[in-house]
C-alpha positions as semicolon CSV with decimal commas, in nm:
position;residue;x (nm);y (nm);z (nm)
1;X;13,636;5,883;9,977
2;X;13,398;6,091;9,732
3;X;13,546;6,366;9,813
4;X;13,911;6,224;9,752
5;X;13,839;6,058;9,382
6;X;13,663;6,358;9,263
7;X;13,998;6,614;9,346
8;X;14,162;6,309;9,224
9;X;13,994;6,284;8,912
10;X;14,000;6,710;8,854
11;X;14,349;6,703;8,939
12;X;14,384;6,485;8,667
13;X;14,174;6,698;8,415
14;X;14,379;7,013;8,531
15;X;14,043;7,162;8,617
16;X;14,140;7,214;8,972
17;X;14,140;7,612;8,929
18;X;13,833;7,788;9,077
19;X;13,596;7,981;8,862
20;X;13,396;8,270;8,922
21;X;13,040;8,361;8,762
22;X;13,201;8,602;8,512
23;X;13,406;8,321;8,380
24;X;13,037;8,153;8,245
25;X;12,856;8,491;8,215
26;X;13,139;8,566;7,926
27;X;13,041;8,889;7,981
28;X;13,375;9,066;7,926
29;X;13,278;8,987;7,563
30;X;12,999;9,135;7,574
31;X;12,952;9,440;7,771
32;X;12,564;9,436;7,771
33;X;12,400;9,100;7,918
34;X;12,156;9,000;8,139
35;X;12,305;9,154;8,443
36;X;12,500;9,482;8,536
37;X;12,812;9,354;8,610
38;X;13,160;9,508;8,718
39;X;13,489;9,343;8,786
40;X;13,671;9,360;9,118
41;X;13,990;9,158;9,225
42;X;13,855;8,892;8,979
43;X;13,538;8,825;9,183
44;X;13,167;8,911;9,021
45;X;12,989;9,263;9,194
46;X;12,621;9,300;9,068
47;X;12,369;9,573;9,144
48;X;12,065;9,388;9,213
49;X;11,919;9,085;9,485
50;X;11,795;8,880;9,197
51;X;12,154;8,923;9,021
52;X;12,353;8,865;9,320
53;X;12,143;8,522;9,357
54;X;12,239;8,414;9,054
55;X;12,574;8,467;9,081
56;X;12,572;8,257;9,458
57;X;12,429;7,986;9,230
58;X;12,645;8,022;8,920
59;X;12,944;7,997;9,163
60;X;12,805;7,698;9,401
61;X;12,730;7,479;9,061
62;X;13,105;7,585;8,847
63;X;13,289;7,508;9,173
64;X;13,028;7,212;9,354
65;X;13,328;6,969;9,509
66;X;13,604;7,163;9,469
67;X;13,630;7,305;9,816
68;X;13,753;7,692;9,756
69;X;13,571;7,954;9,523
70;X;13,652;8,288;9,474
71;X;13,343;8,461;9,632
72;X;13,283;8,266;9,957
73;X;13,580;8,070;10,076
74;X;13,820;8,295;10,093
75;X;13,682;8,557;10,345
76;X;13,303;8,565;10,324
77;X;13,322;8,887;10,203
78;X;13,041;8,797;9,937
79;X;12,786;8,628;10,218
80;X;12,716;9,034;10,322
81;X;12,674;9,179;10,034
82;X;12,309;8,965;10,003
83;X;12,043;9,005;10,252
84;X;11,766;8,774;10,404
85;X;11,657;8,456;10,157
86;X;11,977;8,578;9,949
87;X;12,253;8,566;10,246
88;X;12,057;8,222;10,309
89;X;12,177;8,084;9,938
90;X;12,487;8,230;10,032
91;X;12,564;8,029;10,339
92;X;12,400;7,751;10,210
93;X;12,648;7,760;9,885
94;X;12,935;7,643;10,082
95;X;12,763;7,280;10,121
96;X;12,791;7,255;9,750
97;X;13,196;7,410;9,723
98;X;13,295;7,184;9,979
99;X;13,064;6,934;9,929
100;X;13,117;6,595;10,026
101;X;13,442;6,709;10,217
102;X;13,225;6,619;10,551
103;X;13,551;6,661;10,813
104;X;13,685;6,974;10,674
105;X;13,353;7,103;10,521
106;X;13,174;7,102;10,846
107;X;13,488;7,307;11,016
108;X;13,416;7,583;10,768
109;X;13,015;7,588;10,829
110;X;12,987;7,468;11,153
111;X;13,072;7,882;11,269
112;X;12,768;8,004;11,068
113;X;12,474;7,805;11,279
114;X;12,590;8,037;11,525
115;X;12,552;8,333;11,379
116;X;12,331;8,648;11,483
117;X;12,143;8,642;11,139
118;X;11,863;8,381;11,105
119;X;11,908;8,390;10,753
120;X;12,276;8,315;10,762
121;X;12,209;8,001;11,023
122;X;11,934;7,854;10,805
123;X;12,177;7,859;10,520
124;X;12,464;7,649;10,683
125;X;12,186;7,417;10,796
126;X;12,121;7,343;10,457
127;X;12,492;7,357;10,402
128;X;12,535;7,079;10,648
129;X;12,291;6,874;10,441
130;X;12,424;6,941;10,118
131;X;12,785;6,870;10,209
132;X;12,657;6,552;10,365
133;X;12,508;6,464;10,047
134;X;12,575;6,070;9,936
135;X;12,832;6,022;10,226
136;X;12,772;5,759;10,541
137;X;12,958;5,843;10,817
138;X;12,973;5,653;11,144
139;X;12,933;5,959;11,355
140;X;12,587;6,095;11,161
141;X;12,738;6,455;11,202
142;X;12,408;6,588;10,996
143;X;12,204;6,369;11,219
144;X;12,348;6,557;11,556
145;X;12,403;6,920;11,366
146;X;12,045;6,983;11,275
147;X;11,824;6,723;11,486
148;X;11,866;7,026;11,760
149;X;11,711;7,304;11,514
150;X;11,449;7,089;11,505
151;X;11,264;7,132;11,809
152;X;11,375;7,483;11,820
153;X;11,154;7,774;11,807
154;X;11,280;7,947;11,515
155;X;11,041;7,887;11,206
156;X;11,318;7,880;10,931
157;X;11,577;7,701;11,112
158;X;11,317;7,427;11,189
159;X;11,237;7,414;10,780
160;X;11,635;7,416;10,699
161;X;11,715;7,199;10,949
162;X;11,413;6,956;10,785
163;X;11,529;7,002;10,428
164;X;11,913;6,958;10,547
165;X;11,814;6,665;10,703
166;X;11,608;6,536;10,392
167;X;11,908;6,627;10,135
168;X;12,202;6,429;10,380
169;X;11,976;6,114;10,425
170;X;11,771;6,121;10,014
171;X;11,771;5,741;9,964
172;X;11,884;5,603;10,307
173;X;11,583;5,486;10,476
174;X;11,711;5,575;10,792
175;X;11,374;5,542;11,059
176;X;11,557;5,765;11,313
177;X;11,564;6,002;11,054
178;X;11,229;5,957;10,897
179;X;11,043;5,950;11,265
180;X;11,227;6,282;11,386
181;X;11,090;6,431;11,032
182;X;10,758;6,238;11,076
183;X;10,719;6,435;11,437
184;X;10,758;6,753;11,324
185;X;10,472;6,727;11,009
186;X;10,243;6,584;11,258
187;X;10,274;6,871;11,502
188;X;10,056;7,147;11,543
189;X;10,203;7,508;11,416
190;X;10,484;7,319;11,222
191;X;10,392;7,631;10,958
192;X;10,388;7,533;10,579
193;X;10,377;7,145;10,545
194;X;10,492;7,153;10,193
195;X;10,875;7,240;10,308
196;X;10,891;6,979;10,525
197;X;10,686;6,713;10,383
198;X;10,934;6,740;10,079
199;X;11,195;6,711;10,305
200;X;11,057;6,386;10,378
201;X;11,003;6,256;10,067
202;X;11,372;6,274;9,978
203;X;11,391;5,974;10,226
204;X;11,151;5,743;9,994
């Protein structure tokens, strides 16, 4: 129902329309900024990784719940034009657009843990999380999406899968949740212990 009351509630603000990053950078009144910037059918273009990752933010944070954007749900056009920890954030945005939309949010990820790039699968595992976010759902669809990454053998999808995990469940207390997370800290080789003990601690 989160996800109903808050389109509810925007409806009722007539803020329903989705934003891109140039509508906060402003920059069309100012032609020198922070970034290089161009227009281009109305969605932000930038010429560098670090500006490209702030626009994936800009537009996951303006748009957070609203379930459609102008840079990644309409043809995930945007998701290539970033590479490795950036095309991550990119995927990974989508939990935050559609977030708290679990049933139709998940349809839209779901495609990208299958995906040929590591990067891009790490990111909807952390999308899954995200979107799951505050919601309790009979079926624990976060629970069975990234409990399988897991005990994979891919570092990074292990550590999204972790912080997905940590981000769906923050607050819950959930032991089958907390002893799956508890397993992997305690094994040998589980690589950095920071990532995933903070993935833990979201469950406190």
């Amino acid at each position: 129902k989160l996800s109903e009351h808050f389109l509810k509630l925007a409806q009722d603000l007539d803020v329903m329309e989705a934003k891109t990053p140039e509508d906060i950078y402003k920059s069309h009144l100012a032609e020198t900024g922070g970034f290089s910037r161009r227009r281009d059918t109305g969605a932000a273009h930038v010429d560098s990784a670090r500006a490209n990752l702030a626009s994936t933010f800009v537009n996951a944070f303006v748009n957070a719940g609203f379930g459609e954007d102008k840079l990644m749900t309409p043809d995930h056009e945007w998701l290539y034009k970033n590479k490795d920890h950036g095309m991550m954030s990119a995927s990974a945005s989508l939990g935050s657009i559609l977030l708290w939309n679990v049933e139709e949010g998940l349809t839209q990820i779901d495609k990208f843990l299958y995906s040929s790039e590591d990067y891009v699968k790490a990111g909807a595992a952390l999308a899954v999380g995200i979107l799951s976010s505050g919601v309790r759902n009979d079926a624990d669809p976060a629970l069975a999406l990234l409990s399988e990454h897991i005990e994979g053998d891919s570092h990074i999808m292990k550590c999204a899968a972790c912080t997905g995990l940590g981000i769906a469940y923050a607050g819950s207390g959930r032991e089958e949740v907390t002893s799956l997370l508890t397993t992997v800290i305690e094994s040998e080789g589980s690589g950095p212990e920071a990532m995933l003990e903070a993935s833990l601690a979201g469950l406190a």
